[in-house]
C-alpha positions in Angstrom: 7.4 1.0 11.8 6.3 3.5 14.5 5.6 3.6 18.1 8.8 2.4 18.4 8.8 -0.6 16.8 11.6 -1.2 14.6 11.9 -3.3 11.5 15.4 -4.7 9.7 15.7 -2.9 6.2 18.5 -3.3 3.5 20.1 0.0 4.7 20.0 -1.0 8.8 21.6 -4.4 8.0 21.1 -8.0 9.7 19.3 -8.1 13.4 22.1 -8.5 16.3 20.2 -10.6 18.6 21.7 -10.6 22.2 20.9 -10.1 25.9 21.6 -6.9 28.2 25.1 -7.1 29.8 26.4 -9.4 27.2 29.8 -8.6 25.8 29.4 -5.7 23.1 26.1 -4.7 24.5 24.7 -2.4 26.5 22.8 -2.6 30.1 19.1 -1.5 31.3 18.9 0.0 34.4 15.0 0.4 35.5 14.3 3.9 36.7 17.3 6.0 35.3 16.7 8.6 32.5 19.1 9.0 29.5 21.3 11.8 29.7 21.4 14.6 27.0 24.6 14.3 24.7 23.9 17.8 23.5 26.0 20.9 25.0 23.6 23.5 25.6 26.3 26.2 25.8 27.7 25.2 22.9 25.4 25.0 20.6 23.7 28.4 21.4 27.3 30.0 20.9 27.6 28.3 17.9 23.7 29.4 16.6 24.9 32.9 17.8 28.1 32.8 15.5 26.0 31.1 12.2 23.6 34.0 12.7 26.6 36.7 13.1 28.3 35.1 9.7 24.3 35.3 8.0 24.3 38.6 8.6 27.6 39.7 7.7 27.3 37.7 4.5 24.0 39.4 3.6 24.9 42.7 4.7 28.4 42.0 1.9 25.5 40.6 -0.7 23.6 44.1 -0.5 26.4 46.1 -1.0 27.5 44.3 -3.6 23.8 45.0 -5.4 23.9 48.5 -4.0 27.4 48.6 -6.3 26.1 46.9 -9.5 23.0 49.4 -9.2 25.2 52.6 -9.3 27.7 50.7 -12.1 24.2 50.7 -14.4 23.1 53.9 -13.5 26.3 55.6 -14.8 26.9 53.5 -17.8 23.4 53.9 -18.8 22.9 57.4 -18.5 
C-alpha cells in the first residue's frame, strides 16, 4: 500500500498472524540496525567481469560486421 504498510494479495497468500519470539518467527531488538546481506567485494568483481564479457562480446560483434562489410565489397564489385 505504501509507507510501509502492507496489504494481503492473491500472489502474497493468507496473513500469518503471530507474536515476536514465537516458534517460526523472528525477534525485535529496539536499537539494532539490519545488517547488509550484500557482498560488496563480490559484487563489484562480478560487475567488473559482466563489463569485461560486454566488451569482449561487442568488440567479436564489430568484427564480425567489419567481415560482412569487406564480404559485400568484393562480391559486389
Amino acid at each position: 500500500m505504501g509507507q510501509n504498510l502492507f496489504t494481503q494479495t492473491t500472489a502474497s497468500g493468507d496473513a500469518m498472524m503471530g507474536n515476536p519470539e514465537a516458534v517460526g518467527y523472528g525477534s525485535i531488538m529496539q536499537g539494532y540496525v539490519e545488517n547488509s546481506n550484500v557482498n560488496v567485494v563480490t559484487e563489484i568483481t562480478d560487475l567488473i567481469t559482466a563489463q569485461r564479457a560486454y566488451e569482449m562480446n561487442s568488440k567479436v560483434i564489430t568484427a564480425s560486421d567489419d567481415m560482412m562489410k569487406t564480404v559485400t565489397n568484393l562480391g559486389g564489385g
